[in-house]
N, C-alpha and C positions, 0 to 999 in steps of 0.2 A: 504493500500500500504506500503511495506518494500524495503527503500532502504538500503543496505549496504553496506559502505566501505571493499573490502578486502587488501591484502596485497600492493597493488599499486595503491588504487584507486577504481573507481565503473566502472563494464562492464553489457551490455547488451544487449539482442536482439535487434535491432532499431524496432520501430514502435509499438513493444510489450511494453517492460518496457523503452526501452531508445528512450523516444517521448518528444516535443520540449516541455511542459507541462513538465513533471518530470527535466528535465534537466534546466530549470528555478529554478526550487525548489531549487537542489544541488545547481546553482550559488549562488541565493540568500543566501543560509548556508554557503557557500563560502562565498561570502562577507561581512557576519557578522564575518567570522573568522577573514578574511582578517582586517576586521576594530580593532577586540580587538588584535588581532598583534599590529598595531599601529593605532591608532586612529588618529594622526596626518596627517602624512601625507603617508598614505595606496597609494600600490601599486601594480599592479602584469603583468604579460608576460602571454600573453594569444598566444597559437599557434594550429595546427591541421596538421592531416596528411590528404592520399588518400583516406580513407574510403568512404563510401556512406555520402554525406551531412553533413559529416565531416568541410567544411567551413561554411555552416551555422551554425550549432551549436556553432562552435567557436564565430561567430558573433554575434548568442543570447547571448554568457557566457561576453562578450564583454557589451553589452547593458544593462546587469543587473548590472555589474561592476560601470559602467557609473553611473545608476540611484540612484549607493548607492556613488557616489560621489570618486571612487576610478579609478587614474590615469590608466589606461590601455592601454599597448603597445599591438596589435593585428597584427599577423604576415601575412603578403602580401599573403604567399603561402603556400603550405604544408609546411611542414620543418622537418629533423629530431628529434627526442624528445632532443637530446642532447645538441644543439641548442637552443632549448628554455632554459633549465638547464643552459646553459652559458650564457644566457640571461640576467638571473632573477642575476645574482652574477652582470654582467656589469653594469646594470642598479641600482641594488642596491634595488632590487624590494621587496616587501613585500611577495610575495608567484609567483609560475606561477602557468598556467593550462593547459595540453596540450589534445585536443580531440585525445584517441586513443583509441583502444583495442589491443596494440602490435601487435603477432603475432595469435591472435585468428581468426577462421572463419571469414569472410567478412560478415555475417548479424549480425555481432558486434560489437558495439561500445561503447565508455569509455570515464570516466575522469582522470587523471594522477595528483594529485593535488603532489606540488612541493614544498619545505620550502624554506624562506629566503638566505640557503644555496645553492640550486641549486638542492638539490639530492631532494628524494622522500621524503616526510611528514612521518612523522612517525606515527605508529599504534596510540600513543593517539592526536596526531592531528587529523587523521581520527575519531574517536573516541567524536573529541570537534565537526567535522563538521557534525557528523550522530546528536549530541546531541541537536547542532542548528537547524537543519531539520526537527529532531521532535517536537522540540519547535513551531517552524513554524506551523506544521502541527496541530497542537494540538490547536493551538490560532487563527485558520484559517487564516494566516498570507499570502500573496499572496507575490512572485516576483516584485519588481520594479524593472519598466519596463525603457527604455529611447530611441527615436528614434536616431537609430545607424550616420543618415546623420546631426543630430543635435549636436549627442554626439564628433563626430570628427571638427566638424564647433567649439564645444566650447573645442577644445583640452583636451577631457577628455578620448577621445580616439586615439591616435596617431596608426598610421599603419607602420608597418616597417620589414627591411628584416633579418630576426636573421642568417640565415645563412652563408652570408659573412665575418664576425666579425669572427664565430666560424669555417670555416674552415682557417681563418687568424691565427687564437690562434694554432689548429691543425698544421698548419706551421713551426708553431715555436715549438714544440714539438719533431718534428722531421728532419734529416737532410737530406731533401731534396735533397741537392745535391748528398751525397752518393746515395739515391735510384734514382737519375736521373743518374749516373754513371754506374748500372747496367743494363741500354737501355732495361726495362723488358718489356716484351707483355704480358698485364693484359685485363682479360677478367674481366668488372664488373656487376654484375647480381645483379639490383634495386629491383629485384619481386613486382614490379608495388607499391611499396611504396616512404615511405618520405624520404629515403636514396637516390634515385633516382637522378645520376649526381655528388654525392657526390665525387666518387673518379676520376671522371674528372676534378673536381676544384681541386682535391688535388695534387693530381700524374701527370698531364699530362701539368704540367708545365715546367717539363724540359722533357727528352729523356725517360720517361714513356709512349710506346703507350699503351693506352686504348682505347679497342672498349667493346662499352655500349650495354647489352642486358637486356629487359622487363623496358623500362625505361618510358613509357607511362603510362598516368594516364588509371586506370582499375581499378574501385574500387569492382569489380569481382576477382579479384588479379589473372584472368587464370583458376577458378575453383580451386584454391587450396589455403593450410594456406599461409599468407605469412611468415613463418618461415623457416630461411635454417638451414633444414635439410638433410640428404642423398634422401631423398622419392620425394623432393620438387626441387631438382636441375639435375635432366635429364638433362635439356635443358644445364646449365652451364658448366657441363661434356664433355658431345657431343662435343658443342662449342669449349671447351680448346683441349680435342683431337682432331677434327675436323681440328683446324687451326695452331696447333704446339703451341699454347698459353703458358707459363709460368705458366701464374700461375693462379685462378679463386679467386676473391672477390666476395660474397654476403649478401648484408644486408634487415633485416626484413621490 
């Protein structure tokens, strides 16, 4: 068996290479990274999106975390990936992990491993985490395991909502008031992902109507990528000429 980190991370078919079995594996190489990061006192933000079984997996990567002794915040609900990244800076975390395969096919799924700073790990972190893996593998070294309702009873797993905080910080970014000034009719198109809602917490706090389209969990994402692109946004087109709309948001 060959896992490999690419550019953002590891993706895979579910059920074929990305099965609860391998994705143990990666945690555990994960959190030996995680621990020679800091040995002290290790950390990390664990999150996930809408995919197929997408919160499970996040809650094994959870449970291996636990077993290796390292604090883990585990997010309530999907959440956007950006989110967990502002996460891991607020909390001061040692790495995040966020289950996704972006905007890939829906029989897709991934790991997003995340550095101390927030943004993506770089190629030779990926690189230390393929090289703990195989260590692993090579030494027959197994996932420790830890049961998830014990791990939170002894606060080594805390659950919590990343998202409020990070569209808080979005807030402050930008001047709301200005964009509640120009009273805009924003069509938002979630494409059945962890963006989902986003820009009704953000925008429709002053004189920003939004009306939300594709904003249900469908981890079928519609039959299509969820990437917006022209091919993938019909629906949101329609929509805005449809209703005199301003202006169309959609996120992956």
């Amino acid at each position: 068996m060959t896992i490999k980190f690419g550019t953002d991370g590891w993706r895979a078919v579910i059920s074929e290479t990305f099965t609860f079995g391998n994705l143990r594996l990666v945690a555990q190489a994960i959190a030996d990274y995680v621990r020679e990061e800091n040995a002290t006192n290790p950390s990390i933000v664990v999150g996930f999106d809408t995919r197929f079984l997408s919160d499970r997996y996040a809650a094994e990567v959870a449970r291996v975390m636990a077993a290796n002794h390292i604090d883990t915040w585990l997010a309530r609900a999907d959440t956007p990936t950006p989110a967990i990244s502002y996460a891991v800076l607020q909390k001061n975390a040692t790495a995040g992990v966020m289950i996704t395969a972006s905007h890939n096919a829906p029989r897709y799924n991934g790991i997003k491993l995340k550095s101390c700073h927030g943004g993506a790990a770089s190629p030779s972190h990926h690189q230390r985490v393929e090289r703990l893996l195989d260590r692993n593998l090579s030494s027959g070294r197994g996932p420790n395991l830890m049961d998830l309702t014990e791990a939170i009873k002894q606060d080594r797993v805390q659950k919590f909502d990343p998202s409020w905080a990070y569209y808080e910080h979005l807030s402050g970014l930008v001047d709301l008031d200005i964009v509640s000034s120009g009273e805009l009719r924003v069509v938002a198109d979630g494409m059945f992902g962890s963006g989902r809602g986003a820009f009704s917490e953000v925008l429709a706090r002053g004189r920003t109507h939004v009306f939300n389209i594709r904003q249900e969990m469908n981890p079928g994402f519609g039959g299509i990528h969820p990437e917006p692109i022209a091919k993938h946004l019909g629906l949101l087109m329609s929509t805005i000429q449809g209703g005199h709309w301003d202006v169309g948001l959609a996120t992956d």
